[in-house]
KOLMI-391852 format. One record per residue (C-alpha): residue number from 1; x, y negated, z negated. Coordinates in nm, 3 decimals. Layout:
BEGIN
+-----+---------+---------+---------+
: num :       x :       y :       z :
+-----+---------+---------+---------+
: NUM :       X :       Y :       Z :
...
+-----+---------+---------+---------+
//
This chain:
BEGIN
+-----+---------+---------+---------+
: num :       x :       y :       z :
+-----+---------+---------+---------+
:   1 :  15.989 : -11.781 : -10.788 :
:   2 :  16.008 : -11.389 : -10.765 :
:   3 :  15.865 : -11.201 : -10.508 :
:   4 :  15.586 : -10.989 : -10.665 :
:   5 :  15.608 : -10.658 : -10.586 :
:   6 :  15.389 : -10.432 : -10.336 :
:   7 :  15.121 : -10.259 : -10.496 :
:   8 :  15.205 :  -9.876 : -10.497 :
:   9 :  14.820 :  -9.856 : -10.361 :
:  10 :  14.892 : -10.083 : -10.044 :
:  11 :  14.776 :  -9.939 :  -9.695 :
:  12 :  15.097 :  -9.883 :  -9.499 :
:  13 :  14.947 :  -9.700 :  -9.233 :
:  14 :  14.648 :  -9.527 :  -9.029 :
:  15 :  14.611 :  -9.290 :  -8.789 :
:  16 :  14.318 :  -9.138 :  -8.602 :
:  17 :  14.272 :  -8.836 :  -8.376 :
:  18 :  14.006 :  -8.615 :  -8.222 :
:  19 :  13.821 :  -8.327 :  -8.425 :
:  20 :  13.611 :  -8.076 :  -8.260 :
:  21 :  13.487 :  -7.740 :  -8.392 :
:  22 :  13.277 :  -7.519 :  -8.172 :
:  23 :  12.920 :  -7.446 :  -8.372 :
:  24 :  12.796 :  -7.098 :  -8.399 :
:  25 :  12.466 :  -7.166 :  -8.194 :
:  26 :  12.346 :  -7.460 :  -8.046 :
:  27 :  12.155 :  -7.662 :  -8.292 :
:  28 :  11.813 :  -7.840 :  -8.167 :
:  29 :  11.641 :  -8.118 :  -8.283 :
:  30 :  11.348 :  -8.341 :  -8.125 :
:  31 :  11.626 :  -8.632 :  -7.994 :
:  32 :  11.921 :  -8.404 :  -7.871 :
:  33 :  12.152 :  -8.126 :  -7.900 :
:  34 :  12.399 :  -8.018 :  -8.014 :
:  35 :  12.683 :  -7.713 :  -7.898 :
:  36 :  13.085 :  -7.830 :  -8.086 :
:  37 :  13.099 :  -8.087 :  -8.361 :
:  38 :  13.314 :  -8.365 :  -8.145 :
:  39 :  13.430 :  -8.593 :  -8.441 :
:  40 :  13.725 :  -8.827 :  -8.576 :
:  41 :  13.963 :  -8.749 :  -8.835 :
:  42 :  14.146 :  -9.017 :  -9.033 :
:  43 :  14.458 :  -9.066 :  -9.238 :
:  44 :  14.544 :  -9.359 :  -9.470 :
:  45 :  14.875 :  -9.350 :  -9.608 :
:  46 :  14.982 :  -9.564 :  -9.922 :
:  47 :  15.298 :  -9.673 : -10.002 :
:  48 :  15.324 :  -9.467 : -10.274 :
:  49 :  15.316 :  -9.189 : -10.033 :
:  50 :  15.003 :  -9.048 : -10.104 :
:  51 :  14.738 :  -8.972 :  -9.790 :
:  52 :  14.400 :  -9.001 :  -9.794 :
:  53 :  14.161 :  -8.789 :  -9.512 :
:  54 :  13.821 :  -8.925 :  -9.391 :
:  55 :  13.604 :  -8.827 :  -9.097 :
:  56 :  13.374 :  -8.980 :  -8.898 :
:  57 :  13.072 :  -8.784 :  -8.706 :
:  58 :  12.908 :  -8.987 :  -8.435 :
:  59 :  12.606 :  -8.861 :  -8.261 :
:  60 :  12.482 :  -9.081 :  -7.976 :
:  61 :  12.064 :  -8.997 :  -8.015 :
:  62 :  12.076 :  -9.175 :  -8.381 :
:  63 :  12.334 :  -9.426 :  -8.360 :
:  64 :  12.497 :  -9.499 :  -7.986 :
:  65 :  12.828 :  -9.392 :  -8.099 :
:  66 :  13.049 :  -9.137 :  -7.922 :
:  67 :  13.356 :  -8.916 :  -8.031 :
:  68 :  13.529 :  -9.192 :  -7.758 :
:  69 :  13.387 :  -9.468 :  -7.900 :
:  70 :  13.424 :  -9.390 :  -8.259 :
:  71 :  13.821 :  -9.355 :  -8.228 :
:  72 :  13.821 :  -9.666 :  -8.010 :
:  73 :  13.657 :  -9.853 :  -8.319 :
:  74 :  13.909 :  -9.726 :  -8.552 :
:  75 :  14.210 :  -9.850 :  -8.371 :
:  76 :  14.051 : -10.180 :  -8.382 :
:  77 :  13.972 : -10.161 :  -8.725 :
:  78 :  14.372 : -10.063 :  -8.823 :
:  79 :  14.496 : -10.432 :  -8.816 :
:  80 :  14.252 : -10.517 :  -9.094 :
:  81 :  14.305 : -10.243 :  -9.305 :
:  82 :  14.669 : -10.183 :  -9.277 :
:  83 :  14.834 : -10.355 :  -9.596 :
:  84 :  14.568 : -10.436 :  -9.762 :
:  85 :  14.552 : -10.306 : -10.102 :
:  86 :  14.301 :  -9.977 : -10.140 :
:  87 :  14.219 : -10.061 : -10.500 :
:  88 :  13.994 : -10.370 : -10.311 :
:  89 :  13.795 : -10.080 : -10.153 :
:  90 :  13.461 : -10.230 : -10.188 :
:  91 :  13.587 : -10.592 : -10.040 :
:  92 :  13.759 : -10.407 :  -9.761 :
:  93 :  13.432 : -10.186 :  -9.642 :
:  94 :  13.239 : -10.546 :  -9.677 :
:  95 :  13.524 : -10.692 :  -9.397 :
:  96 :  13.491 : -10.414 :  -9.153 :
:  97 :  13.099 : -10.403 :  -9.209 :
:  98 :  13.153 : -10.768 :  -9.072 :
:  99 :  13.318 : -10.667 :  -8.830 :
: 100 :  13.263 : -10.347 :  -8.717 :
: 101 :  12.840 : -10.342 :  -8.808 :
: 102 :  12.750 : -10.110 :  -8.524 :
: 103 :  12.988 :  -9.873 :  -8.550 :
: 104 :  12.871 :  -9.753 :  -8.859 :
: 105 :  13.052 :  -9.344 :  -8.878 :
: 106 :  13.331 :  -9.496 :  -8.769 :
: 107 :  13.349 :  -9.742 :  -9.078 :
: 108 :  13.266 :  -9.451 :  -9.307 :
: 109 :  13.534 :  -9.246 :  -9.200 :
: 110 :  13.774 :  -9.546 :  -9.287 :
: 111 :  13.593 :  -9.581 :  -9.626 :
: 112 :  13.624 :  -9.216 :  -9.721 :
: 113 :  13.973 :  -9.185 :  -9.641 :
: 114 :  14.083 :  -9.499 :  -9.805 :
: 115 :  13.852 :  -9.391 : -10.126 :
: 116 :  14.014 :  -9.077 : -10.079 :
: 117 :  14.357 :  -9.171 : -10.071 :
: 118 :  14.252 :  -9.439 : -10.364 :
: 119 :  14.156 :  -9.171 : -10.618 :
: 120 :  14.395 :  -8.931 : -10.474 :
: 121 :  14.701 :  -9.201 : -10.621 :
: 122 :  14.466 :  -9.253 : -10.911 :
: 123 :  14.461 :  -8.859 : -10.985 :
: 124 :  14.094 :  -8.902 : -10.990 :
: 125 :  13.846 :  -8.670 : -10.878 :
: 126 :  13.580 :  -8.870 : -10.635 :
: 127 :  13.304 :  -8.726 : -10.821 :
: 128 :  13.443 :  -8.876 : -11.164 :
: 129 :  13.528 :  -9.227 : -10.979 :
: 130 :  13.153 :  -9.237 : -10.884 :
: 131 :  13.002 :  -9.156 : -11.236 :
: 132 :  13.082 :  -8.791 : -11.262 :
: 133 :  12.711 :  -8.710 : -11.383 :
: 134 :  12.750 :  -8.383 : -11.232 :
: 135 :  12.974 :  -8.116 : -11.106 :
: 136 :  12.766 :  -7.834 : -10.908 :
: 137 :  12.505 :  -7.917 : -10.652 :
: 138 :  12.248 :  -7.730 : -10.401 :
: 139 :  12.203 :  -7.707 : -10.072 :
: 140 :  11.900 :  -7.665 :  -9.835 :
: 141 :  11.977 :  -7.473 :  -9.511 :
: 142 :  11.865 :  -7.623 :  -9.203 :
: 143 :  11.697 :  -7.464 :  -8.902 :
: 144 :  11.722 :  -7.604 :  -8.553 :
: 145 :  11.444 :  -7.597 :  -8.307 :
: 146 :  11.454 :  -7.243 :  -8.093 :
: 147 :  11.153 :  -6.978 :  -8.027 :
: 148 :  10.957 :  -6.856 :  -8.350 :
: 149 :  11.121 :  -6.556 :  -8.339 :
: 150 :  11.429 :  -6.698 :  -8.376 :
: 151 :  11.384 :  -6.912 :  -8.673 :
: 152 :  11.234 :  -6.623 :  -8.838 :
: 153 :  11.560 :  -6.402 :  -8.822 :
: 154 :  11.757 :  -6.723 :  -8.933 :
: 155 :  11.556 :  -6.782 :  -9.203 :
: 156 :  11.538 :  -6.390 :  -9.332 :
: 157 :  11.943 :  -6.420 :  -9.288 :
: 158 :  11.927 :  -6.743 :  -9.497 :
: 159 :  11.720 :  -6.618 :  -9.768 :
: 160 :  11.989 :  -6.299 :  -9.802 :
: 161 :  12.249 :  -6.535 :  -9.860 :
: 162 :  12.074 :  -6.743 : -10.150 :
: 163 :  11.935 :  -7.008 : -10.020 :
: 164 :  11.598 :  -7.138 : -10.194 :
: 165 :  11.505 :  -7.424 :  -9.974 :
: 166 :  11.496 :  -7.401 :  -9.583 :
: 167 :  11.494 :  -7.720 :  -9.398 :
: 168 :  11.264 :  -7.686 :  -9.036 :
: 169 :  11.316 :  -7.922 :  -8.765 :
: 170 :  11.010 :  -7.995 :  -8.614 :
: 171 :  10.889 :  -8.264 :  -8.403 :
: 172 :  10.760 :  -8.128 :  -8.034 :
: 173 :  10.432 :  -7.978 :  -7.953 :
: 174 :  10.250 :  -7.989 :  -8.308 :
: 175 :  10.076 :  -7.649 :  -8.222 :
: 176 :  10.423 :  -7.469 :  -8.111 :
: 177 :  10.550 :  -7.642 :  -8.398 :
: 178 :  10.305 :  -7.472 :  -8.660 :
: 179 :  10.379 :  -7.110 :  -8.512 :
: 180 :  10.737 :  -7.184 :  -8.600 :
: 181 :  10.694 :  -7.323 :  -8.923 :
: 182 :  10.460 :  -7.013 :  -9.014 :
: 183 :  10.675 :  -6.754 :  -8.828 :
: 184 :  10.980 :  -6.891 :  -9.103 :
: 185 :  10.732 :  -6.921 :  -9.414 :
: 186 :  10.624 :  -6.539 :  -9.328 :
: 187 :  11.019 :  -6.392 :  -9.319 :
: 188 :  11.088 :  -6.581 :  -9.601 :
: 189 :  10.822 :  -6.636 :  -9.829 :
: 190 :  11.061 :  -6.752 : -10.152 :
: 191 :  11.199 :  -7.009 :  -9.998 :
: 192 :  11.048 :  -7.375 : -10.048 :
: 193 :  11.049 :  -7.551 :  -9.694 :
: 194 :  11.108 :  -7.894 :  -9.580 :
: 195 :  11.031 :  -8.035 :  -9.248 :
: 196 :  11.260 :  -8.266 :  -9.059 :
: 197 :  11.022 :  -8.436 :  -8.802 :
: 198 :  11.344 :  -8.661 :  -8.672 :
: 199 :  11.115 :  -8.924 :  -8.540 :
: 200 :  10.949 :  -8.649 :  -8.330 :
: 201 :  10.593 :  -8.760 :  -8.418 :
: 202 :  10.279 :  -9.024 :  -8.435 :
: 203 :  10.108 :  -9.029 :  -8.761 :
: 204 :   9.833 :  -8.850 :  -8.697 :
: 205 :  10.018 :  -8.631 :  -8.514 :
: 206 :  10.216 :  -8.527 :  -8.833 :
: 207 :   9.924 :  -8.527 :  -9.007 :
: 208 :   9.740 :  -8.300 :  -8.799 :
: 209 :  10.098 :  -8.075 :  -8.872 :
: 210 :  10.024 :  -8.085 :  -9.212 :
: 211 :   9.686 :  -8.004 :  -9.168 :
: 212 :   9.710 :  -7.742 :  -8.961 :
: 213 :   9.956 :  -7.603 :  -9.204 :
: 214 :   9.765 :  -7.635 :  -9.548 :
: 215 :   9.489 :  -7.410 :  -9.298 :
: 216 :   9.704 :  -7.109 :  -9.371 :
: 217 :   9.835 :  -7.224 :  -9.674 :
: 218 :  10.163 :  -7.314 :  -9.621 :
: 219 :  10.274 :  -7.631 :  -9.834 :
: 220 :  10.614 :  -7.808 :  -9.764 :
: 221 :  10.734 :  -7.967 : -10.040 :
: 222 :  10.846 :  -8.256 :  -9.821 :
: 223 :  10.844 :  -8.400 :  -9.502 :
: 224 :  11.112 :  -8.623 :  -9.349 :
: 225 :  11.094 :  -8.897 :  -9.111 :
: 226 :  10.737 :  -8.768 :  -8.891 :
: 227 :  10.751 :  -9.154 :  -8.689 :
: 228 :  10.913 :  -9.368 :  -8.501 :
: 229 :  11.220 :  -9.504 :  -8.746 :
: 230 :  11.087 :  -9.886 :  -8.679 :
: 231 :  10.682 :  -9.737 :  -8.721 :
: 232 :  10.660 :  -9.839 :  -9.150 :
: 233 :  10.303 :  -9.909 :  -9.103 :
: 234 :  10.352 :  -9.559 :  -8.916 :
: 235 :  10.527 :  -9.401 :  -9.218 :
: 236 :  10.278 :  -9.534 :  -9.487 :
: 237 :   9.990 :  -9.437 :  -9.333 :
: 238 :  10.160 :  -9.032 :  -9.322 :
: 239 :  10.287 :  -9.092 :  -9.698 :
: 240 :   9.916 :  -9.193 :  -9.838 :
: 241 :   9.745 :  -8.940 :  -9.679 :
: 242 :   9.970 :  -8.624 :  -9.617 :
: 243 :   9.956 :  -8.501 :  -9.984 :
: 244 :  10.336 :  -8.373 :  -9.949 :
: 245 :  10.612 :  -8.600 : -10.027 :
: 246 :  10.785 :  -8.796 :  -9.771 :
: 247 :  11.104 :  -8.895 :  -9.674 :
: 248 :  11.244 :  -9.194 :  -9.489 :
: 249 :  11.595 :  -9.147 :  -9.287 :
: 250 :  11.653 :  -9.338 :  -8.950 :
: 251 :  11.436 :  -9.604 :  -9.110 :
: 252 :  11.664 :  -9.723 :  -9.359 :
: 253 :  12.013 :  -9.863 :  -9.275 :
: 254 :  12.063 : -10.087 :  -9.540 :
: 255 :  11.990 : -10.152 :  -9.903 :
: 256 :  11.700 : -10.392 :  -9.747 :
: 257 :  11.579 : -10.141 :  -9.586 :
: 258 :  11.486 :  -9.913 :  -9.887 :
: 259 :  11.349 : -10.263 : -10.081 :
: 260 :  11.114 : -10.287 :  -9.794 :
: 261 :  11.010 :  -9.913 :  -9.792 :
: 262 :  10.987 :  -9.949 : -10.204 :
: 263 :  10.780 : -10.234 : -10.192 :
: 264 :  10.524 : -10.119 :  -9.881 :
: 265 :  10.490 :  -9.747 : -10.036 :
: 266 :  10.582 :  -9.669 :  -9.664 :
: 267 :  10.782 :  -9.300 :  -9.821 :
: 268 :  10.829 :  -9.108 : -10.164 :
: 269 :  11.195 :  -9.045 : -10.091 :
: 270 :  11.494 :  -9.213 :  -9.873 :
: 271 :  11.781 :  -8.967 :  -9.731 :
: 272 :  12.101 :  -9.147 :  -9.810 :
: 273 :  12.372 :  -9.012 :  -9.564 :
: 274 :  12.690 :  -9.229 :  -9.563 :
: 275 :  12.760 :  -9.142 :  -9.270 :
: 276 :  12.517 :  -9.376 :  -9.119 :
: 277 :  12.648 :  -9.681 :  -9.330 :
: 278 :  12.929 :  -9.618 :  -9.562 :
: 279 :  13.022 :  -9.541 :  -9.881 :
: 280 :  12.950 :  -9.888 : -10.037 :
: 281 :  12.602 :  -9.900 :  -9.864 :
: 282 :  12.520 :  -9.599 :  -9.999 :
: 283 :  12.587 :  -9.703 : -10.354 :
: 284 :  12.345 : -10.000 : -10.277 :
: 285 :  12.085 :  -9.791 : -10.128 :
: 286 :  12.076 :  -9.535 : -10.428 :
: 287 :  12.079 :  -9.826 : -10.680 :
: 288 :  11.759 : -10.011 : -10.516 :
: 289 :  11.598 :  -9.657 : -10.512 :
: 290 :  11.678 :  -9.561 : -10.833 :
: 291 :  11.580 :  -9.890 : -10.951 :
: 292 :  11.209 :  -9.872 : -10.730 :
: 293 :  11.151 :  -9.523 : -10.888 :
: 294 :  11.186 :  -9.372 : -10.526 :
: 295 :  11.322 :  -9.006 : -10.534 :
: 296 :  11.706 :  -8.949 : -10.413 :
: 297 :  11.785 :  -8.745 : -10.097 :
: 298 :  12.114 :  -8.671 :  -9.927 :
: 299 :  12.172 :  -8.606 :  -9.592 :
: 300 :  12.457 :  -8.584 :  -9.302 :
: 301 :  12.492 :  -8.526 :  -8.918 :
: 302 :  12.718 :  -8.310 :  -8.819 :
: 303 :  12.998 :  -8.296 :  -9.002 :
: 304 :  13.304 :  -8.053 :  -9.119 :
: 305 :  13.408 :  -7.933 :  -9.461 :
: 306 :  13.534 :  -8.289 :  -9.485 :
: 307 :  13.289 :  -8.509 :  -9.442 :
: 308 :  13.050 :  -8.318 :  -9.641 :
: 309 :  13.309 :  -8.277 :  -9.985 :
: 310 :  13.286 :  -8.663 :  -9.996 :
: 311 :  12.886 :  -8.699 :  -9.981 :
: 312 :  12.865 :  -8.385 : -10.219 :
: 313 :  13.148 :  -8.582 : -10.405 :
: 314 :  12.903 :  -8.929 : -10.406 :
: 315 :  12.578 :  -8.706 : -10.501 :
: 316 :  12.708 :  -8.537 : -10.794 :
: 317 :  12.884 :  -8.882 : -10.915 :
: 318 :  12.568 :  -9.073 : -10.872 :
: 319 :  12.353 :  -8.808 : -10.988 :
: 320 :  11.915 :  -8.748 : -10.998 :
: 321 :  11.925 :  -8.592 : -10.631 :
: 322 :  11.599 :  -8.375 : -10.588 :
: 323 :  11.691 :  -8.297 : -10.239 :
: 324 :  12.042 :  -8.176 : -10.126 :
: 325 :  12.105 :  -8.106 :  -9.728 :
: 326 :  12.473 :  -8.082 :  -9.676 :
: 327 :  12.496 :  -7.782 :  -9.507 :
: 328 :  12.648 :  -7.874 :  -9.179 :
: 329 :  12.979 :  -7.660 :  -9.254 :
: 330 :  12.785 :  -7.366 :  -9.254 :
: 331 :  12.734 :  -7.434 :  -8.905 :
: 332 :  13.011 :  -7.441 :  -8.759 :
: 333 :  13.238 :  -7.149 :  -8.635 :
: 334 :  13.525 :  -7.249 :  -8.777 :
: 335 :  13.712 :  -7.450 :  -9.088 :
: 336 :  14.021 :  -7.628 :  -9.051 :
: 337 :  13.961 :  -7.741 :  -9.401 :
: 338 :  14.030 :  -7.627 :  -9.724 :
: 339 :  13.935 :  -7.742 : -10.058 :
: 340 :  13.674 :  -8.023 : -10.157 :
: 341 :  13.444 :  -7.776 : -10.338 :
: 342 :  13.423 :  -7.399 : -10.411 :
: 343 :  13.107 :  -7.241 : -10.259 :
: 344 :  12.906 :  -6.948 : -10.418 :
: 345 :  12.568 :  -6.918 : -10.204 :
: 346 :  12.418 :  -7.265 : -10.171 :
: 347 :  12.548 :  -7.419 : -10.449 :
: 348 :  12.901 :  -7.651 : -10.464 :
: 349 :  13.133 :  -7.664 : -10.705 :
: 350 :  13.352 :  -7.964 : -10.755 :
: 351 :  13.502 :  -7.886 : -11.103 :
: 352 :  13.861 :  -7.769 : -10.983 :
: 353 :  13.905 :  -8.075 : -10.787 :
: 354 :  14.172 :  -8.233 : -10.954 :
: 355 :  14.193 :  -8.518 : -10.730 :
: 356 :  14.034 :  -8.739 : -10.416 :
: 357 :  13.770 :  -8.541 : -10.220 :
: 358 :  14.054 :  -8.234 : -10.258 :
: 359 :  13.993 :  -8.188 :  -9.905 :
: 360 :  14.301 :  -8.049 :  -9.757 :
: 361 :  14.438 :  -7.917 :  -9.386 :
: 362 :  14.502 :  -7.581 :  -9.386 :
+-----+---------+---------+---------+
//
């Protein structure tokens, strides 16, 4: 009997290395922070030739991973990924989710560059292989935790270069946090604000926020994770009574997850960010949400150019995002990167993309 012959889409190899990028400021939030983007950047390589880039962005305060640990993961993961075919992309994230459940940005930077390399072969763009609803989408700006002042001349500098919705991380003092949330609503009184408690909170804590807000008559129009990530009860109790919308993030990790915050009530709105459990989970955890009438977020950590082409990639595939926060490369004080999207202000464009993610080293 003939030998059949190897699929032109078969893994041949993988490599890994370090990526760090020195930010612009250090960025502050209530469980760490943060000075260089210290991630992992990924090759698959078919045997057609064709290569395929993914990253992974570890940051030890949400998920216990390291840069270190992250790349160690990866080289474990290469024996079960190398010759296996990348058109069985959604049966190969399932085997390293088996195997690999913990080390979740490493996984997704295997996923993206094997989906990468997948629809690179395919001479697909990766927002047409996930539904290609969409081709331009807007990003929110975020704002780290530093002295009012501070966030005020950020948020003035912001506004002068388009953006329409700042994102405030909050989550110490409630009164200190107020003063900063009012000092950014005064400098820049267009913008539409959202406030990123990262966990920072008790509920009536982030309700006395609110509160103390809606005094001067300042009105977010939403307000992510206030509790504890494991606090639903916690989470419900600030989404009946807040009278903003709210958002859960480090509560949900799986497509489970977002079932049980659908059927409590326990948020308005999940942040998917793939980089917390893949590309495949992701997919799940938009479909329940879509499917439970729960509005669409995206979110990231902190990630390059690449990482943030493939979620803007997945959200304007998928499409029905209200909320867009993928601004991490604006961060960051340098770009080894080219391609993925073409920036004007806040808002992506994907349409020239002829291929992949299009994310390319310069």
């Amino acid at each position: 009997m003939p030998r059949s012959k190897p699929s032109q889409t078969m893994i041949t190899s993988v490599s890994a290395e370090p990526l760090n990028i020195p930010l612009y400021e250090p960025f502050t939030i209530s469980t760490g922070r943060v000075t260089a983007l210290r991630n992992v950047l990924i090759r698959v390589t078919l045997a057609d030739g064709t290569v395929g880039l993914g990253e992974a962005a570890p940051f030890f305060p949400s998920g216990g991973e390291t840069q270190e640990t992250a790349l160690a993961a990866i080289h474990g993961m290469i024996p079960l990924v190398q010759g296996q075919d990348a058109a069985h992309w959604r049966a190969l994230a399932m085997h390293l989710t088996d195997s690999f459940e913990l080390q979740e940005t490493a996984r997704t930077g295997m996923e993206m560059a094997v989906l990468d390399a997948l629809t690179r072969s395919w001479e697909i763009p990766m927002y047409q292989f996930f539904g290609g609803a969409e081709t331009r989408i807007e990003t929110d700006i975020s704002i780290p935790i530093e002295a009012p002042k501070h966030m005020a001349e950020l948020a003035q500098r912001y506004a002068g270069s388009g953006a329409g919705v700042l994102k405030l991380k909050v989550g110490s003092q409630v009164d200190d946090d107020i003063d900063r949330v009012l000092a950014v609503a005064e400098a820049a009184p267009d913008c539409d604000l959202i406030l990123d408690g990262n966990q920072g909170f008790t509920p009536t804590e982030a309700l006395d926020l609110i509160e103390g807000l809606a005094d001067e008559d300042v009105h977010p129009i939403l307000f992510e994770q206030p509790v504890h990530r494991h606090d639903l009860e916690g989470l419900r109790f600030v989404t009946e009574r807040a009278g903003v919308a709210v958002a859960a993030d480090e509560s949900v990790h799986t497509a489970a997850d977002a079932l049980r915050v659908a059927k409590m009530g326990a948020a308005n709105v999940v942040n998917i960010k793939i980089m917390k459990y893949g590309i495949v989970e992701a997919l799940n955890i938009a479909t329940v949400c879509r499917a439970a009438n729960i509005g669409l977020m995206v979110g990231a950590m902190i990630e390059s150019r690449l990482g943030i082409a493939a979620s803007a990639h997945f959200v304007a595939g998928f499409g029905g995002f209200r909320y867009v926060d993928l601004d991490t490369p604006m961060l960051l004080a340098e770009d080894p990167f080219a391609g993925g999207f073409e920036q004007d202000g806040m808002v992506y464009d994907l349409e020239q993309v002829r291929a992949g993610h299009g994310v390319t080293l310069k």
